[in-house]
N, C-alpha and C positions, 0 to 999 in steps of 0.2 A: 553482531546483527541484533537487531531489536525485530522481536512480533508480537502484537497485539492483537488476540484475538477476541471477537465478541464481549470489549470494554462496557461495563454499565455501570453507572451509579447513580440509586435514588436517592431522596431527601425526603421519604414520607411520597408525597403523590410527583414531587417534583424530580422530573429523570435529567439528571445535569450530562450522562454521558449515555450514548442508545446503543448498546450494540457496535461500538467501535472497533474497528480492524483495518490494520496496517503494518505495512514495513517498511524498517529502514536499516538501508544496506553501508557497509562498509564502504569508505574510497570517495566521497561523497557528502557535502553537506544538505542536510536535509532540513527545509523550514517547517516550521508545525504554525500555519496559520489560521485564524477566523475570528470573529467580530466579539467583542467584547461579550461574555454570557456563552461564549461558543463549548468552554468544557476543559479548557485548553493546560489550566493550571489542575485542574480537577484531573484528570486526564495524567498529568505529570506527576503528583501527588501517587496516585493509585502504583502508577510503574512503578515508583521509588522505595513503596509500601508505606508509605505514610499515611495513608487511605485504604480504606479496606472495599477493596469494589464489590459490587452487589452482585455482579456475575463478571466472568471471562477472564482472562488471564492474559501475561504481558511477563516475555522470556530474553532474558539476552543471553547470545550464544546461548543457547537452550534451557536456561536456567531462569526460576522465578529469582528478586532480586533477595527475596529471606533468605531464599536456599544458598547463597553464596558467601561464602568461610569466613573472607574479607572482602568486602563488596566494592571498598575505593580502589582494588586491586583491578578488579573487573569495570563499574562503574564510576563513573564522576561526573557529580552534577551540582550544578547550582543554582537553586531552588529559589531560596529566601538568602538574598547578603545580605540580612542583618540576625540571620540566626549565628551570634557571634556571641560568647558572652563580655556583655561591656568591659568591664574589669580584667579580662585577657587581654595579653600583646599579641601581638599578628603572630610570633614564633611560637609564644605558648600555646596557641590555637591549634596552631601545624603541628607543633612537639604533642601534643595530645592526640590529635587524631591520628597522627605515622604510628604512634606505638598502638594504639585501638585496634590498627591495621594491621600490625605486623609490617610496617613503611621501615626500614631505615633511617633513624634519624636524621642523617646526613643531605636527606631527598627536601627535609624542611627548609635549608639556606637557596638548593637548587630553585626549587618555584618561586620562592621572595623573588630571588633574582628575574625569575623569569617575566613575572607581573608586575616588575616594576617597583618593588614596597622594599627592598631590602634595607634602606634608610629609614625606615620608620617601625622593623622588626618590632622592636622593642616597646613601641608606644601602645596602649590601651586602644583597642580595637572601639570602643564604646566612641571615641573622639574624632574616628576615622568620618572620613564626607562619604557622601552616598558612592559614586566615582570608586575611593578607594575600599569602601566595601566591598564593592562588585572586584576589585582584582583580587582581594582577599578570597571573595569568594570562588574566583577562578583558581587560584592559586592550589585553594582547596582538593575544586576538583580535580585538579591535575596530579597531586600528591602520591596518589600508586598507579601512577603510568598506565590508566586503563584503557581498553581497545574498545571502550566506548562511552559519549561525551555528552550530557545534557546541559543542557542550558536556557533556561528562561529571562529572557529577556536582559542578556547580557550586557547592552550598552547603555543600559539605562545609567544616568550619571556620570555617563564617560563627556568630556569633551573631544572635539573633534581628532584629534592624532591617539587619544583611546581610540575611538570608535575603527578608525586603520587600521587599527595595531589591532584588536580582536576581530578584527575581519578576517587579516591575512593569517594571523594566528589560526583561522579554525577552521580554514583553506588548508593550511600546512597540515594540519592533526589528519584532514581527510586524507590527504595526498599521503598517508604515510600509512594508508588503510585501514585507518581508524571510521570507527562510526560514529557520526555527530549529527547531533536534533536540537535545531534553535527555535524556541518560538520568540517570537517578537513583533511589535507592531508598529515596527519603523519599515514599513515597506520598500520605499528606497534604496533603504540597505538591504534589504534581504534579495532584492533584487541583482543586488553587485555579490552577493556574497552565497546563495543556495542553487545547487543548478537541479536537487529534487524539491519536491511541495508536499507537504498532505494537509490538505486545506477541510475544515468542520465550520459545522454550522448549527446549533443548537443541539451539541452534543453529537452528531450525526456527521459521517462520514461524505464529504460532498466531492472530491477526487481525491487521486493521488497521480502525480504523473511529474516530467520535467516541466519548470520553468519557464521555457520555451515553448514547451507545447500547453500549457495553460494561459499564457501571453494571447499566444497564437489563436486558440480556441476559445477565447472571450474577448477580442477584439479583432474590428476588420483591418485587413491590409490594405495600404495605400502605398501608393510613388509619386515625389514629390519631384517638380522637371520643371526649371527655372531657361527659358528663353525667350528673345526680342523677339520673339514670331509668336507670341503667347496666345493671342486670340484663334490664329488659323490654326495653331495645332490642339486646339480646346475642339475647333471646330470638325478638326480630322478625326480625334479620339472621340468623338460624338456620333460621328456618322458610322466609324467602327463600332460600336455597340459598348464602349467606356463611359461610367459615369464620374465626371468633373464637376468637384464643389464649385459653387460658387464663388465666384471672383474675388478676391481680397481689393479694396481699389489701394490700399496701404504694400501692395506688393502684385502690380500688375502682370506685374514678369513671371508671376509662378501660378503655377497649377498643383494642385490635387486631385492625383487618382487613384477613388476606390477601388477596390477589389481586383486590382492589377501586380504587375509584378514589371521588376525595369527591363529586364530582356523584352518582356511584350512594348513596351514604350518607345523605349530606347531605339529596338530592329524597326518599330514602327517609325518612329523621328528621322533615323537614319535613310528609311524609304522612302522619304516623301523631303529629304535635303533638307531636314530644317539643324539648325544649330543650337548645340544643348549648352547652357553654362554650369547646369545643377542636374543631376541625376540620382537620386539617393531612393531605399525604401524607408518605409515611417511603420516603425512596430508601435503597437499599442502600451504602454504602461504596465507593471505589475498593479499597479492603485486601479486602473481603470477596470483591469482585468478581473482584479479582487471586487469593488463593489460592483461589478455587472454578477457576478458568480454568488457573491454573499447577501446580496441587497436586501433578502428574503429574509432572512434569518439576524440582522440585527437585534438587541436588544432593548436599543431603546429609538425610535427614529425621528430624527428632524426636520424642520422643515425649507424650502427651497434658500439660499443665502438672498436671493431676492427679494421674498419675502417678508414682509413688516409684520412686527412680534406679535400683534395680536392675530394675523393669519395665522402665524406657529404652534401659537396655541390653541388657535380653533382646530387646527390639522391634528392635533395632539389627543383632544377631549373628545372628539365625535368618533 
């Protein structure tokens, strides 16, 4: 388990982390999300002690990460893949850091394999693409089979059967009661892939909760009901006290309803005989969810895609 308690760090007057506190539990993967400037790397930097935070502390299984003997033992993370030395092969990399560790030698051919790179052990890590750094770097962290797993922005470089394959990989590490914390700002994915959050915002703490229920809790629910009788039952879910967007005329046949749910729809269509060919609910997005919750706390902000550049930059200067 990871706890962070009362995270801070300044830069002179600039506080990049306020007071941060969180946890994250074993069995489970955990996304560490927020908007560029949010603290996120800063924030990851301090656990790993490669930063020295201004105030509070940050323990896995009860331990600062200094205080621990061997720490790829306990810990594993990947931070920076391209903190490699060029002139290293992918194995001399591993064969250095297992014996650093107290690793097994034998554990260095295990992860090649595992990542993917055992054909390329031998080559100079300096030559590797971005892609195979990032497995180098996982590979890394995998190296003393630690019961807990960081990772900053893992897929960066990967092409698309990467990006599966470290998904379901860090599905599996959880499923095996291991602890993992991904940040990254391919939302999409982390939506297929996190079912906890701990979502910051200028260094500050803005929730922690599941997936689901931050989905849930920054977007409205709707049911969408596709039938031939689409007007009268617009008209029936109206006179019940339902609000129905406005018509699509590109799709006459269906309706949206806010702040409904299909059983209320559904037992309502069924009572009044009408015939359904589409009955579905419509959850709102991780993306949508993220900037209705972060919008505030951006770094840098732009302006509407509709708008011509010179609006942009008057929204920007004033």
């Amino acid at each position: 388990m990871i706890e962070a308690v009362g995270l801070t760090k300044r830069y002179g007057s600039t506080v990049a982390v306020d007071d941060l506190s969180f946890t994250v539990k074993p069995g489970r993967v955990t996304g560490f999300l927020g908007p560029n400037g949010a603290g996120k790397s800063t924030t990851m930097r301090m656990m790993l002690g490669l930063d020295r935070p201004t105030a509070g502390k940050v323990l896995f299984d009860g331990k600062p990460y200094t205080d621990l003997k061997n720490p790829l033992r306990t810990v594993g993370a990947l931070v920076d893949a391209k903190w490699v030395h060029p002139n290293r092969s992918a194995y001399a990399h591993l064969k250095w850091m297992a014996r650093s560790n107290d690793i097994p030698v034998k554990r260095v051919d295990e992860v090649l394999e595992t990542v993917g790179l055992s054909s390329v052990a031998k080559r100079r890590a300096g030559g590797f693409s971005l892609g195979m750094s990032q497995r180098l770097g996982i590979a890394t962290a995998l190296l003393g089979d630690p019961g807990i797993l960081m990772f900053d922005e893992p897929v960066n470089g990967l092409d698309p059967e990467g990006i599966h394959w470290i998904r379901r990989f860090m599905q599996r590490l959880a499923a095996e009661g291991r602890t993992v914390l991904v940040s990254s700002h391919l939302l999409s994915e982390m939506a297929q892939t996190a079912e906890e959050l701990v979502v910051v915002g200028r260094g500050r703490l803005i929730t922690q909760c599941s997936t689901e229920e931050f989905v849930n809790s920054a977007t409205a629910a709707a049911v969408t009901v596709r039938t031939p009788q689409a007007e009268r039952l617009r008209e029936v879910l109206g006179a019940r006290g339902f609000a129905v967007a406005p018509p699509d005329p590109s799709q006459p046949d269906t309706l949206s309803v806010s702040d409904a749910t299909t059983e209320q729809v559904g037992e309502l269509a069924a009572e009044q005989g009408f015939v359904l060919h589409e009955l579905s609910a419509q959850r709102g997005s991780l993306e949508e969810a993220f900037m209705r919750m972060t919008g505030q706390d951006v770094e840098y902000r732009t302006g509407s895609p509709d708008e011509q550049p010179g609006e942009q930059l008057a929204a920007t200067t004033n």
